[in-house]
N, C-alpha and C positions, 0 to 999 in steps of 0.2 A: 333409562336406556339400558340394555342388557346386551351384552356381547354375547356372538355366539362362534366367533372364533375359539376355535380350543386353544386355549392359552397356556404358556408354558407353565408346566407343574411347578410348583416350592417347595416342596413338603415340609421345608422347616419355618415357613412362613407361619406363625403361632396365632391363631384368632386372640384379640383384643377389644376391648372397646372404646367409645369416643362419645362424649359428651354432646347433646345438640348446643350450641353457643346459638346459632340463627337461622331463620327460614325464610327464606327470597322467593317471593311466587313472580316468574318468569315472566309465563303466559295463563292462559286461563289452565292446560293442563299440565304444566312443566312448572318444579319449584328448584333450586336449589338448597340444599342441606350441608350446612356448613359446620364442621363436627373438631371437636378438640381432643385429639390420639392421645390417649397416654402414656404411648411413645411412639415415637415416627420416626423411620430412618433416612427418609427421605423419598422421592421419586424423581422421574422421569416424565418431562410431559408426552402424552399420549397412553401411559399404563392406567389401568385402573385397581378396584378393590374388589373381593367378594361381600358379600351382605347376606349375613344372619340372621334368620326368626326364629325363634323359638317360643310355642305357644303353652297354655297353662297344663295340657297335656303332653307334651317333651314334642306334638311334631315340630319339624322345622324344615323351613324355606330358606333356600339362598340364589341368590340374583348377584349379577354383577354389573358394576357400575364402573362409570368411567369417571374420572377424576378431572376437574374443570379447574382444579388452583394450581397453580404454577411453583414450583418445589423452591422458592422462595418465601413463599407462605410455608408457616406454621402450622397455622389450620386447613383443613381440608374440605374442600367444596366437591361434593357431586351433586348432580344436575338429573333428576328424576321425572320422568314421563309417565304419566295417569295409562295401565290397561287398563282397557275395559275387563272384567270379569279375572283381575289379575289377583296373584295371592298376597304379593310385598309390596305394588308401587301403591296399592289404594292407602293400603296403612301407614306407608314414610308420607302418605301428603295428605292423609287425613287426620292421623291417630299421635303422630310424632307429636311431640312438645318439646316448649326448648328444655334444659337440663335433661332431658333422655336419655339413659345409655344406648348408643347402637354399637351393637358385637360386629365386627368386620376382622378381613384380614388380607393384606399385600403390602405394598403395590406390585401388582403380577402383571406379566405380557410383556416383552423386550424386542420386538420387531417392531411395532404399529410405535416408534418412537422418534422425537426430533430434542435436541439440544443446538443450543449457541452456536458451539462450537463443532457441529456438524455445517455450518455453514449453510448453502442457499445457490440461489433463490430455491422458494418454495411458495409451491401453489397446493394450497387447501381447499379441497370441494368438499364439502358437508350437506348432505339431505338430513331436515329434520332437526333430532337430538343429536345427527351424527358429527354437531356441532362441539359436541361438549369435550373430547379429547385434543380435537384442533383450537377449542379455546386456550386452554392449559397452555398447547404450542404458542400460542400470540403472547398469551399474558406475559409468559415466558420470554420471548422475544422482547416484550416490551420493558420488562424489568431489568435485563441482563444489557438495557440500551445498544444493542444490535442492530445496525445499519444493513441487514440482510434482507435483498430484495426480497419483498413475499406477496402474495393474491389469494384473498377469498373468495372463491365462487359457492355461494350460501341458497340451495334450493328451500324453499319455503312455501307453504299454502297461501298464507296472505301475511300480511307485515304484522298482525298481530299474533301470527304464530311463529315471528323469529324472536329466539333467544338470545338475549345479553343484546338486542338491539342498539341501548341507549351508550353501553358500551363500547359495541364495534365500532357504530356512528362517531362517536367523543376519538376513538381508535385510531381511524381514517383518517379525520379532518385532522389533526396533528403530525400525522407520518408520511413525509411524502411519498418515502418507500414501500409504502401497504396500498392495495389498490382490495377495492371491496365492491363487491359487485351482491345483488340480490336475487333471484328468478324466483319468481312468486307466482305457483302453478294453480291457481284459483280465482283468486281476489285480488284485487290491487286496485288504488286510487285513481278516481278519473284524470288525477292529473300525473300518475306515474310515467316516471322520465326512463326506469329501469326496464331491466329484462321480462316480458311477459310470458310466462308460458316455462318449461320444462329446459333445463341443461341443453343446449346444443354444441355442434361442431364448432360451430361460428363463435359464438361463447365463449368456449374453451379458446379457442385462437385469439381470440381478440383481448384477452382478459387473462392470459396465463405468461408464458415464455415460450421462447422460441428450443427447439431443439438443439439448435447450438449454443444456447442457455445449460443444456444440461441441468433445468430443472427436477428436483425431487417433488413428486405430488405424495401426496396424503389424500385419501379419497375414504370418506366413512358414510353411511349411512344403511336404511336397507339394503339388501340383497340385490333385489332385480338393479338400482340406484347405481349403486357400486361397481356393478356388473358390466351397467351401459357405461358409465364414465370411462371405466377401463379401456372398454374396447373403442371408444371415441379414440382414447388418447395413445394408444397401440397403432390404429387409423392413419393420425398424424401426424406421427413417425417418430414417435416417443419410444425409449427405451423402456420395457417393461420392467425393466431390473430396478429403472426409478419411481415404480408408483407401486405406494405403499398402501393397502387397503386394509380395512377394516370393516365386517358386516356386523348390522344386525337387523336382531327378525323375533318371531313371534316365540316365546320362551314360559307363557304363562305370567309374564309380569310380576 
């Protein structure tokens, strides 16, 4: 996944490397990359990293990633998506090996963020990989034993292209206060009980809070994705001041 919000600058954010310790294959095109900093000052769930290549003649790539482990971990998971014809994501999920160095550097971005103790409810709409900084937020939530009403509305092509599925699901059935919801814009099983088809109004109402909730959304995915959610939830009389987005889009991979 690669952000293409401009993110706020660091400058003194110093590139370092991290160890691969594990590689989680998601789905068929999505892995997780789970890296050991050799030093980490910690993060924020919803920041992410940048990511360095550097080839045997000096070019180099860098993409940015979103960070999926929740700043009570030690190590660090990001969650990477197969481009086609891309320059970095073919190699982290082809080429990568465990004990790898990967050169990175952050955690950067300080808006697209949630803590504890920013309280709730919160409703997360994720298309895609735009899954992988709202995961951070859960895990987060769920480590810090936080009784803070929340709702995933998780767009997806079909059930085998949602990530941390076995998760969410284990997630859910334990919390009474998480409510999860799937729309699976493709495929789905003949005996699907869920949402068929693309994000709606109706969806969103039925499956978020109310406005005198004064809920916070978080909403990431693509572009166009992100764009409609918004203005759904602008619509039905959401305070825009509470929906926090995050885009991404095609970047060279």
């Amino acid at each position: 996944m690669t952000a293409t919000d401009t993110p706020p600058q660091h400058p003194r954010i110093a590139w370092q490397t991290g160890r691969v310790r594990t590689i989680v294959a998601e789905t068929s095109r999505v892995k997780s990359i789970i890296l050991q900093p050799a030093s980490w000052s910690g993060h924020w769930p919803g920041q992410h990293v940048d990511i360095r290549l550097t080839a045997d003649d000096g070019y180099q790539a860098e993409r940015s990633y979103s960070i999926a482990s929740p700043p009570e971990e030690k190590l660090l998971t990001l969650t990477v998506e197969r481009i086609e014809d891309g320059e970095v994501s073919p190699y982290l999920l082809d080429e990568l090996r465990l004990g790898d160095a990967l050169e990175f550097r952050g955690p950067i971005g300080g808006h697209f963020i949630w803590s504890q103790t920013r309280g709730g409810p919160i409703c997360l709409v994720a298309g895609g990989t735009g899954i992988t900084p709202l995961m951070a937020m859960l895990r987060h939530r769920k480590r810090s034993l936080a009784h803070i009403p929340a709702s995933l509305i998780y767009s997806a092509r079909s059930l085998a292209d949602v990530i941390y599925r076995d998760e969410l699901d284990t997630m859910a059935r334990g919390d009474c206060d998480l409510r999860l919801v799937y729309a699976l814009t493709r495929e789905h099983p003949s005996n699907w009980n869920g949402h068929p088809g693309r994000v709606t109004e109706t969806l969103l109402v039925e499956n978020s809070f109310t406005p005198a909730q004064n809920p916070t959304f978080f909403v990431c995915g693509p572009t166009g994705f992100v764009e409609s959610i918004s203005s759904m939830l602008v619509k039905l009389g959401f305070d825009p001041f509470t929906i926090k987005t995050e885009r991404f889009g095609p970047s060279g991979g």
